[in-house]
C-alpha positions as CSV (number, residue, x, y, z in Angstrom):
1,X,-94.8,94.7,280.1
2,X,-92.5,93.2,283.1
3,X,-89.3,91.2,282.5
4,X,-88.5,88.7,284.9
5,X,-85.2,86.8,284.9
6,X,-84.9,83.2,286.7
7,X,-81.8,83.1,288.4
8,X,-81.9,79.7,289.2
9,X,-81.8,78.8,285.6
10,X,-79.6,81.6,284.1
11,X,-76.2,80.6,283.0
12,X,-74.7,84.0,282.6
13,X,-74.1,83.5,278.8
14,X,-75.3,87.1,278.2
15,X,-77.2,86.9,274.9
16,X,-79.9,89.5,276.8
17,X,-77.2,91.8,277.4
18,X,-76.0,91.6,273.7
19,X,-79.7,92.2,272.3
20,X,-80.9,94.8,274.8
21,X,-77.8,96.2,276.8
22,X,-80.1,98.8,278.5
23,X,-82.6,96.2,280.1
24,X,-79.7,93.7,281.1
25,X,-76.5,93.1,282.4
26,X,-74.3,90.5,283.9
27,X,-73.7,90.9,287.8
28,X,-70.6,89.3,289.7
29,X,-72.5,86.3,290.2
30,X,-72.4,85.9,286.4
31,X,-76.3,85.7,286.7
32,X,-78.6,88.1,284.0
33,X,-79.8,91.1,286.4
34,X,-82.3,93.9,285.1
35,X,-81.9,97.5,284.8
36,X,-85.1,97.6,284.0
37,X,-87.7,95.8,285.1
38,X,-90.4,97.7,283.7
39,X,-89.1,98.8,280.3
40,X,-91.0,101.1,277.6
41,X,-92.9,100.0,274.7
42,X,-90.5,101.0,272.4
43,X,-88.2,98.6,273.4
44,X,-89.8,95.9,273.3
45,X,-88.9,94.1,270.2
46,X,-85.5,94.3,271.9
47,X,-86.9,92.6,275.1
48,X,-88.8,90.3,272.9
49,X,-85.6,88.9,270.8
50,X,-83.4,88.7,274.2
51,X,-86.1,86.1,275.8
52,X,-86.2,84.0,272.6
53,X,-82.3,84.3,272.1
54,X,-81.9,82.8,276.0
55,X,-80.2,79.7,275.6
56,X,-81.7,78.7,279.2
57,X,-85.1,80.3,278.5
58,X,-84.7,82.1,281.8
59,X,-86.0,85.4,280.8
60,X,-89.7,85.9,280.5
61,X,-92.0,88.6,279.5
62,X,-95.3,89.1,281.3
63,X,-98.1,91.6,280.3
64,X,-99.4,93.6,283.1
């Protein structure tokens, strides 16, 4: 699985970063930034609720 965040549509509210700390965080431009783009398996119920929990729906989860 891949995470990809949509700058142009995040808001910086930080509900990923809440959910799944260790995949986001908030950078100075107050925009979502991965720390991991690629993330393991076990932590993806985590990814999972963070993209559902986006209030922009700027976060998506693609299958590779």
């Amino acid at each position: 699985m891949r995470v990809v965040v949509d700058h142009d549509l995040c808001e910086g509210n930080a509900e990923c970063v809440k959910i799944a700390p260790g995949i986001f965080t908030v950078g100075d431009d107050d925009r979502a930034r991965l720390l991991v783009e690629t993330p393991p398996e076990a932590l993806r119920a985590a990814v999972e609720r963070a993209v559902q929990r986006c209030p922009r729906q700027a976060i998506a989860l693609h299958e590779d």
